[in-house]
RODO-17616 format. One line per field, with one value per residue: x, y, z of N, C-alpha, C, O in turn; residue in one letter. Coordinates in Angstrom, 1 decimal, padded with zeros to 4 digits. Layout:
<recs>
n_xx [X|...];
n_yy [Y|...];
n_zz [Z|...];
ca_xx [X|...];
ca_yy [Y|...];
ca_zz [Z|...];
c_xx [X|...];
c_yy [Y|...];
c_zz [Z|...];
o_xx [X|...];
o_yy [Y|...];
o_zz [Z|...];
rest [A|...];
</recs>
This chain:
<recs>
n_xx [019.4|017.4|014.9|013.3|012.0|009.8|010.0|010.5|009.2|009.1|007.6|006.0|008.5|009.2|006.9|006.6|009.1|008.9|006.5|007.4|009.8|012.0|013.8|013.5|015.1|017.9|017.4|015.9|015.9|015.3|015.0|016.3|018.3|019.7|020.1|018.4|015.1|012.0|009.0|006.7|003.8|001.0|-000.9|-003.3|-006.3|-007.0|-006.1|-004.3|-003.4|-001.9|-000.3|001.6|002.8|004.5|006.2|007.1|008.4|010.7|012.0|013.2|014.1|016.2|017.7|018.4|020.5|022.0|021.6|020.8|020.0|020.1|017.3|016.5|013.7|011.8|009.2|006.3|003.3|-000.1|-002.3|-005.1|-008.1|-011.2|-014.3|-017.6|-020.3|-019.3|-019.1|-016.7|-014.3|-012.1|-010.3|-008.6|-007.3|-006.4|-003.9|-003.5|-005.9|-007.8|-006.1|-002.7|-000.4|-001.7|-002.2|-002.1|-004.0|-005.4|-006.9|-008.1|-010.0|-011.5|-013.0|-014.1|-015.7|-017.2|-018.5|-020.0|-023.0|-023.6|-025.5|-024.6|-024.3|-024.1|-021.5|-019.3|-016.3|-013.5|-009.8|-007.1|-004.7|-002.7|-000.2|002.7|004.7|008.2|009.1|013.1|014.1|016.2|018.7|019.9|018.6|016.2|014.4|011.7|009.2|005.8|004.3|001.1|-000.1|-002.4|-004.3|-006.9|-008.8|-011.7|-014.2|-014.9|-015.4|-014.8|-016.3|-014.6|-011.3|-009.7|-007.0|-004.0|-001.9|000.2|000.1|-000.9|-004.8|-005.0|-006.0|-008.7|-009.7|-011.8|-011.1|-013.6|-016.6|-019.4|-021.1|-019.9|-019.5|-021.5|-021.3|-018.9|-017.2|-014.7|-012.3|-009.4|-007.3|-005.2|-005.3|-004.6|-002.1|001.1|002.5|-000.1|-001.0|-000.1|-000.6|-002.4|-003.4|-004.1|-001.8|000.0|-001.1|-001.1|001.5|002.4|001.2|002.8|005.1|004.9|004.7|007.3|008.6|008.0|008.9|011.8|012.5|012.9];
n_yy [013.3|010.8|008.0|006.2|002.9|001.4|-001.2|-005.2|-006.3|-007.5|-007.7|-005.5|-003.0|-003.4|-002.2|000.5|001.0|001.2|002.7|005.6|006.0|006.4|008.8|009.0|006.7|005.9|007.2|005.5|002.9|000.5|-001.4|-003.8|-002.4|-001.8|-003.6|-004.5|-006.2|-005.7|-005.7|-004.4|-004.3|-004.3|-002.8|-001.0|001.3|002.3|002.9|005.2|005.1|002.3|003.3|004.9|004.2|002.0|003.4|005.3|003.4|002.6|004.5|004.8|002.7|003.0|005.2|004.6|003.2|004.9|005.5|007.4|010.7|013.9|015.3|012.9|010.7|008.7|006.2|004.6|002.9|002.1|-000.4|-001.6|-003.3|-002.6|-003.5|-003.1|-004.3|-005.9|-003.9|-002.5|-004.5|-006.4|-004.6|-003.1|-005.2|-006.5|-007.8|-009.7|-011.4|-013.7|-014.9|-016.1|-017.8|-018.0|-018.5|-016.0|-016.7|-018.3|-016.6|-015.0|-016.9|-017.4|-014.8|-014.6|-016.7|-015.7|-014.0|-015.0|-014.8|-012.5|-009.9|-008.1|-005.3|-004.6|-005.3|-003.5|-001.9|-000.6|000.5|001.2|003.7|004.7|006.7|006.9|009.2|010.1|013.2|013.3|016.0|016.7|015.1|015.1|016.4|015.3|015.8|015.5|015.7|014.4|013.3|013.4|011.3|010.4|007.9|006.5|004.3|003.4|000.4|-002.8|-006.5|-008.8|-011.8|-014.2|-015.3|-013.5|-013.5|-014.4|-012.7|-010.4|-008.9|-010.0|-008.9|-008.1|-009.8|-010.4|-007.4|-005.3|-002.7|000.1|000.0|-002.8|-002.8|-003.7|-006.2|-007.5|-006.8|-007.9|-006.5|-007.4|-005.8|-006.8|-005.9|-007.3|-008.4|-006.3|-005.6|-004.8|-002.4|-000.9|-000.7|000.3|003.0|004.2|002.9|002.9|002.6|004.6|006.6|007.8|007.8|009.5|012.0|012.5|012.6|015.5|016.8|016.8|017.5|020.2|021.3|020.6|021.8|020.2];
n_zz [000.3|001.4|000.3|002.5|002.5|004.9|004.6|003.9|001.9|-001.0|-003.2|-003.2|-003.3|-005.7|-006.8|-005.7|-006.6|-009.7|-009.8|-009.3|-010.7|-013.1|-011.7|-009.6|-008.4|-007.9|-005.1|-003.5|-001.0|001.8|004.2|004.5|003.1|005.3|007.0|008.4|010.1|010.7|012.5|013.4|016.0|014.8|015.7|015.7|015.5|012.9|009.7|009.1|011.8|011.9|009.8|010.8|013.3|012.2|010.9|012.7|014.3|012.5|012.8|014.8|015.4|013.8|014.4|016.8|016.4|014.8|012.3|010.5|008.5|008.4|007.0|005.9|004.3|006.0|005.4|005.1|004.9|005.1|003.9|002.5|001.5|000.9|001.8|000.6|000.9|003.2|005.1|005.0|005.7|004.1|005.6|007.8|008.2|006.3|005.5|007.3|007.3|007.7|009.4|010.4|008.3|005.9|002.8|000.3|-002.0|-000.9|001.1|-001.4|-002.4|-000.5|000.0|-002.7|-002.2|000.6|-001.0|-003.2|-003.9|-003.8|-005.0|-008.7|-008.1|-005.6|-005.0|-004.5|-003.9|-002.4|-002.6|-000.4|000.6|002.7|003.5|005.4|006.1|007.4|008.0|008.5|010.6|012.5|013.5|016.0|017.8|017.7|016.5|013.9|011.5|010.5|007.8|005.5|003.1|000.6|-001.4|-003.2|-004.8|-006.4|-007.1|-007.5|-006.4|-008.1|-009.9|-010.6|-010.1|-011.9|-013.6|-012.3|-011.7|-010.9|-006.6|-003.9|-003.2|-006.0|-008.3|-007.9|-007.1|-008.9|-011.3|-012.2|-012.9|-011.3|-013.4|-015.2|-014.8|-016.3|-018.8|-019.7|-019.1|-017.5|-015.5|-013.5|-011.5|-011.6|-014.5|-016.0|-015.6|-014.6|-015.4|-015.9|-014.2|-012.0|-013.0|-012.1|-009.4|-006.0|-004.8|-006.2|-006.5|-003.5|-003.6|-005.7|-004.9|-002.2|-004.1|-005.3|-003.2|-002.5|-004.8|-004.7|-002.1|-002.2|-005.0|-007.3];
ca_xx [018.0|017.0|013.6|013.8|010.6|009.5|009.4|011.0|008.4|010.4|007.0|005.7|008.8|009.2|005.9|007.0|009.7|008.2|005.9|008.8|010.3|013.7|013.9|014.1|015.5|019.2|017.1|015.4|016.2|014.4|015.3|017.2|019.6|020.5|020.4|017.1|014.0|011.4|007.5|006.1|003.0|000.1|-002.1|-004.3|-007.7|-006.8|-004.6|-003.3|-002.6|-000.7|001.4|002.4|003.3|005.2|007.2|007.9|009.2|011.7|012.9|013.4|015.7|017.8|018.2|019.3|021.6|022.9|021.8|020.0|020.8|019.4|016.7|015.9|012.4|010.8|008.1|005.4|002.2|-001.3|-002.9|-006.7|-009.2|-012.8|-015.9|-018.9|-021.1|-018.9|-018.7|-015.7|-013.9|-011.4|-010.4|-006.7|-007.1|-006.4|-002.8|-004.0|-007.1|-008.5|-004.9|-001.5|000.1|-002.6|-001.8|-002.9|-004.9|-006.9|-007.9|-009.0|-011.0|-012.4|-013.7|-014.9|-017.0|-017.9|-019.5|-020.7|-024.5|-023.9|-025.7|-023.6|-024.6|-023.9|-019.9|-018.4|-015.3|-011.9|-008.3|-006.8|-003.7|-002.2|001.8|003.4|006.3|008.4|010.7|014.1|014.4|017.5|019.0|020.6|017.5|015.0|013.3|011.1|007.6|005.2|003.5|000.0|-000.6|-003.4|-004.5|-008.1|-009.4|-013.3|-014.3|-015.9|-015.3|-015.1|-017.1|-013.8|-010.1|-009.7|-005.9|-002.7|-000.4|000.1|000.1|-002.2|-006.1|-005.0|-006.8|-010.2|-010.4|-011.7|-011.9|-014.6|-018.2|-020.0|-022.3|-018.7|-020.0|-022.9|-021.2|-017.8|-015.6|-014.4|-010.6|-009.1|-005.9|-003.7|-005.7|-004.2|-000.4|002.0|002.4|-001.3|-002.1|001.0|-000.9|-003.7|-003.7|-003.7|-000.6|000.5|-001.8|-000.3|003.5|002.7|000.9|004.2|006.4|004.2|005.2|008.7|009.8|008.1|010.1|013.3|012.6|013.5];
ca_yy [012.9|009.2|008.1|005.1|002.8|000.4|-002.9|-005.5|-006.9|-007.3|-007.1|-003.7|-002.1|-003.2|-001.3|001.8|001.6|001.5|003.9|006.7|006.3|006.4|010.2|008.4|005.2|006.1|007.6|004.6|002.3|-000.3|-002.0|-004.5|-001.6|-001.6|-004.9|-004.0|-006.8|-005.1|-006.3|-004.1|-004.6|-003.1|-003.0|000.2|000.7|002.8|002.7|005.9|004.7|001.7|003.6|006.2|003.2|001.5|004.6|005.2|002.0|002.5|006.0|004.5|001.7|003.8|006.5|004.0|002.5|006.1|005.4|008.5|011.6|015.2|015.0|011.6|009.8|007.2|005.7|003.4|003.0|000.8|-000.6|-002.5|-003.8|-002.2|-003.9|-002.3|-005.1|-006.4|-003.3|-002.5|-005.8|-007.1|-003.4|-002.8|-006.6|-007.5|-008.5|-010.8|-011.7|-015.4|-015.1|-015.9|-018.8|-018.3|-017.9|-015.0|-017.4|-018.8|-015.4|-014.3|-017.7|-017.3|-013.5|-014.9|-017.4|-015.1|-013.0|-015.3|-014.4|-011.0|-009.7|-007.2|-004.4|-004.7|-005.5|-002.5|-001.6|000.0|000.3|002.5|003.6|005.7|007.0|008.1|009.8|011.1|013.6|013.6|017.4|017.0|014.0|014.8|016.6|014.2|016.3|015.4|015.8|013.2|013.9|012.1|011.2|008.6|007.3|005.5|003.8|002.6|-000.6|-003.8|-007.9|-009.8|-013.2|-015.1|-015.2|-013.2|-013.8|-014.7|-012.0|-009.1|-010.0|-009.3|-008.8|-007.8|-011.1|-010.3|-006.7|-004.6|-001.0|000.6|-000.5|-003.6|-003.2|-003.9|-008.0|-008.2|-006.5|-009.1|-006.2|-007.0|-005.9|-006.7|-005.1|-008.1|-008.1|-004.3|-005.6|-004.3|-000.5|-000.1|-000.7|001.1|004.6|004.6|002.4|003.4|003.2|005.1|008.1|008.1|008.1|010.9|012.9|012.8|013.5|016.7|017.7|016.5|018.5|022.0|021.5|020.8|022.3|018.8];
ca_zz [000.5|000.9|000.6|003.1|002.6|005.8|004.1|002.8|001.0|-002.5|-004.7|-002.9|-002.9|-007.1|-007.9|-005.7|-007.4|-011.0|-009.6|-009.0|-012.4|-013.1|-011.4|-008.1|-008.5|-006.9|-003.6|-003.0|000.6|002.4|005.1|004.1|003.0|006.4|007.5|009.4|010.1|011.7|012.4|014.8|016.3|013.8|016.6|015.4|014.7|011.5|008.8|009.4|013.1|011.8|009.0|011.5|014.3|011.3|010.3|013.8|015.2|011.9|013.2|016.5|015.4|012.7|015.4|017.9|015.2|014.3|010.6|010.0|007.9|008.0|005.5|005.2|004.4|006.4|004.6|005.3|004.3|005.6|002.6|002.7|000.5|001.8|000.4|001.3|001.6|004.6|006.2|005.0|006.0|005.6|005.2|008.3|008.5|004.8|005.7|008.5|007.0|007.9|010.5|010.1|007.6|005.1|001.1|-000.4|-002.8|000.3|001.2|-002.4|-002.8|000.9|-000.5|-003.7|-001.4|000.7|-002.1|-004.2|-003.9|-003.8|-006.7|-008.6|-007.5|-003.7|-005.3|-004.7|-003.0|-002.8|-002.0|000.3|000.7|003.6|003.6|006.7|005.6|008.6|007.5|009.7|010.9|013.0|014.2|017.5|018.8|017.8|015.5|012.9|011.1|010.1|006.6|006.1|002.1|001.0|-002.5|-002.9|-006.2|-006.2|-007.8|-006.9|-006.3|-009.7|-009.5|-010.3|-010.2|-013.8|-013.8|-011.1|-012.0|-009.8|-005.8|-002.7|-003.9|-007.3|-008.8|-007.7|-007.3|-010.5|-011.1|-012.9|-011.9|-011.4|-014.6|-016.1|-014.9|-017.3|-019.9|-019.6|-019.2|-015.8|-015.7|-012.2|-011.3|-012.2|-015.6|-015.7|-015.7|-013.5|-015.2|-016.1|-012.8|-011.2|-013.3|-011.4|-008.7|-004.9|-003.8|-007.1|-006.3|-002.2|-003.9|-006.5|-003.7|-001.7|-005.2|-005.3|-002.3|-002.2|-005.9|-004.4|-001.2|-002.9|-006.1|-007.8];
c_xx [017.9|015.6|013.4|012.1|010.9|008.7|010.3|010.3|008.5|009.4|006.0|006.6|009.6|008.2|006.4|008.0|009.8|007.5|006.5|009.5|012.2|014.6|014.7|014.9|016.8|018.7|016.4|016.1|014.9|015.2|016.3|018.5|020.6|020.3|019.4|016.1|013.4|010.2|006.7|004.9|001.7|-001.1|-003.5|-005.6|-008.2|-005.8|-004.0|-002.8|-001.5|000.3|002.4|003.1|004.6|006.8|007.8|009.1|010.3|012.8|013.5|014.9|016.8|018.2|018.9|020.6|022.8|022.9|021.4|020.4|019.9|018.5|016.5|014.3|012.0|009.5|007.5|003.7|001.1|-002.1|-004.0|-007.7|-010.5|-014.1|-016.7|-020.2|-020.5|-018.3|-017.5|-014.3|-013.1|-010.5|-008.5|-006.8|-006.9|-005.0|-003.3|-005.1|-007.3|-007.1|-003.8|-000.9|-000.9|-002.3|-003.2|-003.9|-006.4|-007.5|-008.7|-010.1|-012.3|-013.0|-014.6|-016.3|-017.7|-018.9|-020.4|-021.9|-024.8|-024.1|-024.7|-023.2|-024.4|-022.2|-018.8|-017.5|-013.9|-010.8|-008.3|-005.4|-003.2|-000.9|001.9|004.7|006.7|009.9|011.6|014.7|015.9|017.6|019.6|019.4|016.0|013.7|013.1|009.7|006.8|004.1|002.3|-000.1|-001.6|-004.1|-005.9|-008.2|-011.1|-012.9|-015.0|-014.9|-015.5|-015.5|-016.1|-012.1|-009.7|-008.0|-004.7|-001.8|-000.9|000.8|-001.1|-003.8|-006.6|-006.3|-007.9|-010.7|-010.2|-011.8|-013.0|-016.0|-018.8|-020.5|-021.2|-018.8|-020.9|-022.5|-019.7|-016.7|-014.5|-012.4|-010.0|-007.2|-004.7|-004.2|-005.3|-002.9|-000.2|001.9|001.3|-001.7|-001.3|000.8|-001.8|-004.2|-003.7|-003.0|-000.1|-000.1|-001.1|000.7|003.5|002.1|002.4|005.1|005.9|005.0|006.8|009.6|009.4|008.7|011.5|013.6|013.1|012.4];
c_yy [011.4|009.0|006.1|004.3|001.4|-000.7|-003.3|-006.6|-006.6|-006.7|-005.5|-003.0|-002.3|-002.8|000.0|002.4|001.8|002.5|005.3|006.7|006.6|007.5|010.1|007.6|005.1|006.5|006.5|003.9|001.3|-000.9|-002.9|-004.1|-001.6|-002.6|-005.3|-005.0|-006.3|-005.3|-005.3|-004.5|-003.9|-003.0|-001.1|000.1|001.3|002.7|003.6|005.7|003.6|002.3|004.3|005.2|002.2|002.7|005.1|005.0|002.0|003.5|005.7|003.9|002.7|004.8|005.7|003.2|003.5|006.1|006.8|009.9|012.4|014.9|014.0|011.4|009.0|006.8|004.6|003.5|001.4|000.8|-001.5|-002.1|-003.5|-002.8|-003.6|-003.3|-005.9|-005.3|-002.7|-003.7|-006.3|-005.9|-003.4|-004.3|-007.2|-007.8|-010.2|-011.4|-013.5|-015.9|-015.2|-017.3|-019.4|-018.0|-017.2|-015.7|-017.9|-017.7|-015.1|-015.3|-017.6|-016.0|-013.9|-015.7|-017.1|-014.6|-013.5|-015.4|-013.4|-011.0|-008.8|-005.7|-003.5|-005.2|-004.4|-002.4|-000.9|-000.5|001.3|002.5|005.1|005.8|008.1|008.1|011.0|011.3|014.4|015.2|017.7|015.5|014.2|015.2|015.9|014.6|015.6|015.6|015.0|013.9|012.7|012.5|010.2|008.5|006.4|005.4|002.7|001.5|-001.8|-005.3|-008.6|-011.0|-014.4|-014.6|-014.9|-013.4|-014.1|-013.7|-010.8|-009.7|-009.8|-009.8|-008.5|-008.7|-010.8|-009.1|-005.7|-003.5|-000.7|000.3|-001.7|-004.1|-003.9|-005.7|-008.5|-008.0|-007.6|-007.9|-005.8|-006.7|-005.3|-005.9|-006.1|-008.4|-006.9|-004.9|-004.7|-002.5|000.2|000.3|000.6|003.5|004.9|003.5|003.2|003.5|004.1|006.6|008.5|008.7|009.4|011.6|013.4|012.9|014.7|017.6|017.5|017.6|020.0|022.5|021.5|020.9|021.4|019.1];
c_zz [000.3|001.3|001.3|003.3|004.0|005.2|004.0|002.1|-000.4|-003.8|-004.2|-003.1|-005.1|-007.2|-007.2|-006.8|-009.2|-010.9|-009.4|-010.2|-012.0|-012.1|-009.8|-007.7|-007.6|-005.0|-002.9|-002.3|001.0|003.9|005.5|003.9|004.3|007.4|008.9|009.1|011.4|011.6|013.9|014.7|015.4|014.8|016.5|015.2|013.4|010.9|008.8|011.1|012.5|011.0|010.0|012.6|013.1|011.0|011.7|014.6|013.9|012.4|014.1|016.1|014.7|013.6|016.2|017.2|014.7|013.0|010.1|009.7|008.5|007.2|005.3|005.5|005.1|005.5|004.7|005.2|005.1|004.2|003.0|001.6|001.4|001.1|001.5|001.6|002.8|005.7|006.3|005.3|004.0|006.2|006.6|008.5|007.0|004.7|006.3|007.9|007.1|008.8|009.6|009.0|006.7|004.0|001.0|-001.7|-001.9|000.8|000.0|-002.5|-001.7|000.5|-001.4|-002.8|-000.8|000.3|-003.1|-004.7|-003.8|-004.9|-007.6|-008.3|-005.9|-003.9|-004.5|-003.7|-003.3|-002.2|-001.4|000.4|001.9|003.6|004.8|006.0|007.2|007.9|008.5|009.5|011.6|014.3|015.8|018.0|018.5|017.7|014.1|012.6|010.7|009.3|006.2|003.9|001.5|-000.6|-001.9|-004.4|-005.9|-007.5|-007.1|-006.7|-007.5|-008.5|-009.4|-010.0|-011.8|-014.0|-012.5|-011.2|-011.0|-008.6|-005.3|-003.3|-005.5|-008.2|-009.0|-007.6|-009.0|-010.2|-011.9|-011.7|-012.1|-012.7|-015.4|-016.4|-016.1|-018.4|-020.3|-020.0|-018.2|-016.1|-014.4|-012.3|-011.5|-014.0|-016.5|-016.1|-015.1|-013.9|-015.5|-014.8|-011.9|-012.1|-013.0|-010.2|-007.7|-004.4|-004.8|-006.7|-004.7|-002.9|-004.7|-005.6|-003.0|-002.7|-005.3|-004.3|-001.8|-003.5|-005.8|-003.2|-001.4|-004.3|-007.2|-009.3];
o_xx [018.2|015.1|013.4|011.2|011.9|007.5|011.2|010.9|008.0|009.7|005.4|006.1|010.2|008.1|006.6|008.0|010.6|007.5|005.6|009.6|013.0|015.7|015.6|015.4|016.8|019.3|016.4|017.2|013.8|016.2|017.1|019.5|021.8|020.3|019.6|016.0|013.7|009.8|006.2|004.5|001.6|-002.2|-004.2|-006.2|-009.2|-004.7|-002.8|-001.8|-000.3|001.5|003.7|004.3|005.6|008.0|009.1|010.0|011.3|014.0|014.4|016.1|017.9|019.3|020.1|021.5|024.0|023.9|022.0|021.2|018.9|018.9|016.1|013.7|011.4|009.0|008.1|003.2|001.3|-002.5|-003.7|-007.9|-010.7|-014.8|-016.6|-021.0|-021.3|-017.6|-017.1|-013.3|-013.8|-009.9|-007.4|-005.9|-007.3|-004.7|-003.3|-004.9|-006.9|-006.8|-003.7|-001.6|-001.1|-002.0|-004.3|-004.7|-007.7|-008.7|-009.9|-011.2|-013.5|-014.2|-015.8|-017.4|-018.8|-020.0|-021.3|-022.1|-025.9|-023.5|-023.6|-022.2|-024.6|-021.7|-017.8|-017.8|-013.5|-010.7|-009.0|-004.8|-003.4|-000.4|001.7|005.4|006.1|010.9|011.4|015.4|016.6|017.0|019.8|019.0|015.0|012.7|014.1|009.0|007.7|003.4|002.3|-000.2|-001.6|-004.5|-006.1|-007.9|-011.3|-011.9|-015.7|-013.7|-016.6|-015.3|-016.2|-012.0|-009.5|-008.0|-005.3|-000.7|-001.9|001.6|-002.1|-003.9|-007.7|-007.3|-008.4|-011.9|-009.2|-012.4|-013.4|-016.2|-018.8|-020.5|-021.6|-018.5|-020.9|-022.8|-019.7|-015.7|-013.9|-011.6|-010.1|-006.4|-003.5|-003.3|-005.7|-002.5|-001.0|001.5|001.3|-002.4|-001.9|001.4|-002.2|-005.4|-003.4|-003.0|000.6|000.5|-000.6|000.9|004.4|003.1|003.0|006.1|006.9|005.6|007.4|010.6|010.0|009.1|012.3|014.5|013.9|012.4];
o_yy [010.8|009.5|005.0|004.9|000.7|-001.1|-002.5|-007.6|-005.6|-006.0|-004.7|-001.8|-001.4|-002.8|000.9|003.4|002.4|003.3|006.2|007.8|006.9|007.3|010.7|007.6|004.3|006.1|006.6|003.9|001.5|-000.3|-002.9|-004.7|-001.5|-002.4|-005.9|-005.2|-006.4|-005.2|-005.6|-004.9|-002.6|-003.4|-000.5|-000.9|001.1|002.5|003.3|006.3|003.9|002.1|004.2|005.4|001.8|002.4|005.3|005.6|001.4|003.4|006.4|004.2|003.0|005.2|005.9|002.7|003.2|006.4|007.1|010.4|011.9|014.0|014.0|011.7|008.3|007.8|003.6|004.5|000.2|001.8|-002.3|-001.1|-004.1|-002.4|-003.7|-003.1|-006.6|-005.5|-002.4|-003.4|-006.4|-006.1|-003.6|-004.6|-008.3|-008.1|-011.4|-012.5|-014.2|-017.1|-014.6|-018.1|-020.6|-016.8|-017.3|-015.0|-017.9|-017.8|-015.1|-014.8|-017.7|-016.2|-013.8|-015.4|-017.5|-014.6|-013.0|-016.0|-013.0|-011.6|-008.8|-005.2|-002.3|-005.6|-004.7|-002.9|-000.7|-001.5|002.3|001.4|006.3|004.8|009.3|007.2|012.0|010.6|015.4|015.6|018.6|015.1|013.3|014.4|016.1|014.4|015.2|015.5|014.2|014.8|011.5|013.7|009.1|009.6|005.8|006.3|001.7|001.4|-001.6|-005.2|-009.0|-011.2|-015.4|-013.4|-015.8|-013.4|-013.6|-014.0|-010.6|-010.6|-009.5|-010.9|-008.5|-008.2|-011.0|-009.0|-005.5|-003.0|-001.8|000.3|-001.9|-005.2|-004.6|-006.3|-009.7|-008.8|-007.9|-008.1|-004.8|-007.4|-004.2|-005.7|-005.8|-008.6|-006.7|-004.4|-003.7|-001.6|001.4|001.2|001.6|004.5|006.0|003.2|004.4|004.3|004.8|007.6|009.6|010.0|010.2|012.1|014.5|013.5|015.3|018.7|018.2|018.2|020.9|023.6|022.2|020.4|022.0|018.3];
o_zz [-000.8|002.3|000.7|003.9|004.0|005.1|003.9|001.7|-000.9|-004.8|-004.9|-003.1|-005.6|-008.5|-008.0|-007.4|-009.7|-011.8|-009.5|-010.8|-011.1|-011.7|-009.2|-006.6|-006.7|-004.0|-001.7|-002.8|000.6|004.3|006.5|004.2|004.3|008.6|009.9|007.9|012.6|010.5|015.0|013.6|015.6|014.4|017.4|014.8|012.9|011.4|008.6|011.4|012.7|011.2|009.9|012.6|013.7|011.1|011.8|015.1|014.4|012.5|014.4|016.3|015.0|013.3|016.2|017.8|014.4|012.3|009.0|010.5|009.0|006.4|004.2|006.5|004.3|005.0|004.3|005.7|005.4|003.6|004.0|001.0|002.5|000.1|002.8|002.5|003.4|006.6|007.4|004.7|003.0|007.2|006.1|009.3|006.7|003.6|005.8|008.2|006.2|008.9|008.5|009.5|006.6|004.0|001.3|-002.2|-002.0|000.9|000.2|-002.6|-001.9|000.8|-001.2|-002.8|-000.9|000.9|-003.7|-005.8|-003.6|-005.8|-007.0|-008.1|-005.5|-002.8|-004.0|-002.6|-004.4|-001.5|-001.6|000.2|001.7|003.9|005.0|005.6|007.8|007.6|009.1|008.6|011.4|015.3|016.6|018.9|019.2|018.3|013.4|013.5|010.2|009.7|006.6|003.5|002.1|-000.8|-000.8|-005.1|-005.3|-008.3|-006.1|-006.9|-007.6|-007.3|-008.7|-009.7|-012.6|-015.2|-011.5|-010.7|-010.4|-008.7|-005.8|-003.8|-006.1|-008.7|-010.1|-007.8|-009.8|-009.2|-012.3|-010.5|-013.4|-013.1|-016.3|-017.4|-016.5|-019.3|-021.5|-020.7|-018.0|-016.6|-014.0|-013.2|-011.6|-014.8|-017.6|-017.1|-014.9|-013.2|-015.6|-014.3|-011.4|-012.0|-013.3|-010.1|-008.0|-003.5|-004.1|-006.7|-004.7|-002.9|-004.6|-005.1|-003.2|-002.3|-005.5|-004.5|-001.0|-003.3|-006.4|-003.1|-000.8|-004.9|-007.9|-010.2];
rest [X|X|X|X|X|X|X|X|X|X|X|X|X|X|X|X|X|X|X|X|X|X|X|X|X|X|X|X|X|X|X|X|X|X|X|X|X|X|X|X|X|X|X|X|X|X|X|X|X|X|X|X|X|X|X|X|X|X|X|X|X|X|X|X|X|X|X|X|X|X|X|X|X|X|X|X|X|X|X|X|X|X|X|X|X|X|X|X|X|X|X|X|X|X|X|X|X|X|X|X|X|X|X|X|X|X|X|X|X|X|X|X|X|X|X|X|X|X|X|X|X|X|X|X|X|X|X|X|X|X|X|X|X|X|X|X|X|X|X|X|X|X|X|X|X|X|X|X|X|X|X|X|X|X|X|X|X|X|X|X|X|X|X|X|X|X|X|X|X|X|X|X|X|X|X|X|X|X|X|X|X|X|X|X|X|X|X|X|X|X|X|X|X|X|X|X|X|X|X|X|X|X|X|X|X|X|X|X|X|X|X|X|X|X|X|X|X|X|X|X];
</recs>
């Protein structure tokens, strides 16, 4: 069994893999494993359209490559930041967000500015996390199943940049609730550190969803 994740984005595929705990650590793969750079087009208009177009476009190549076992994982996941006073926004566009050769700093500051007259009340928002996991049923006949798992965490928009650690939106978004502003106990997900965050974040609830169903299928 290998659990083959569609990235090679080095600091997503260090919290999966803090997220999985030592148990998995040998089954773990990326892309790189196999000397694979792959960008397909995320042209969806949901996050479970792009995971599943993501997890895909990997099966395609490792099949056309001949990399692929019995039993193996694909794994890919669409992740977005939803705030509810924009409608969800920037929500399957929080990769892309304000386009292409933008620091993740110039987005959070461009949100913060955004928001900055939002009272706190009208803060709120989440994460989402969708996992396509396509699990390989038989490689010559070009069987397999596509498993749908998905993680969300509520929370809101802090007013500033409460710390740099983490990556992505970590900085700015908080969990709990708003009132958490008035009272100064805003604590954003890079304020969290890496394994507070990685026990209850969104992608952590996707990944233990799919360990659920991965140790009553192979009794692990």
């Amino acid at each position: 069994m290998r659990l083959i994740f569609a990235t090679n984005n080095k600091h997503k595929l260090s919290e999966i893999v803090e997220i999985l705990g030592e148990k998995y650590k040998d089954f773990v793969f990326n892309m790189d494993d196999f000397d694979i750079n792959l960008n397909p087009v995320e042209d969806g208009n949901t996050f479970l359209e792009n995971a599943n177009i993501k997890s895909t476009a990997l099966y395609q190549v490792m099949r056309e490559k001949r990399l692929l076992n019995n039993g193996d994982y694909i794994i890919a996941d669409d992740t977005g930041l939803c705030i509810d006073f924009l409608d969800g926004a920037p929500g399957i566009h929080s990769a892309r967000f304000m386009g292409e050769g933008v620091s993740q700093e110039e987005k959070n500051i461009k949100l913060l500015d955004i928001m900055k007259d939002v009272s706190d009340e009208k803060r709120k928002a989440h994460f989402i996390t969708i996992l396509s996991v396509l699990e390989v049923i038989d490689t010559e006949k070009c069987d397999y199943k596509i498993h749908i798992f998905d993680g969300i965490v509520n929370g809101y928009i802090a007013r500033t940049i409460e710390k740099t650690g983490g990556f992505g939106y970590d900085p700015i978004f908080a969990v709990g609730d708003p009132v958490d502003i008035k009272n100064g106990r805003v604590m954003t997900y890079s304020n969290l550190g890496i394994k507070e965050k990685n026990k209850i974040s969104h992608r952590a609830k996707a990944i233990h969803n799919f360990v659920l169903y991965l140790e009553k299928k192979h009794n692990i």
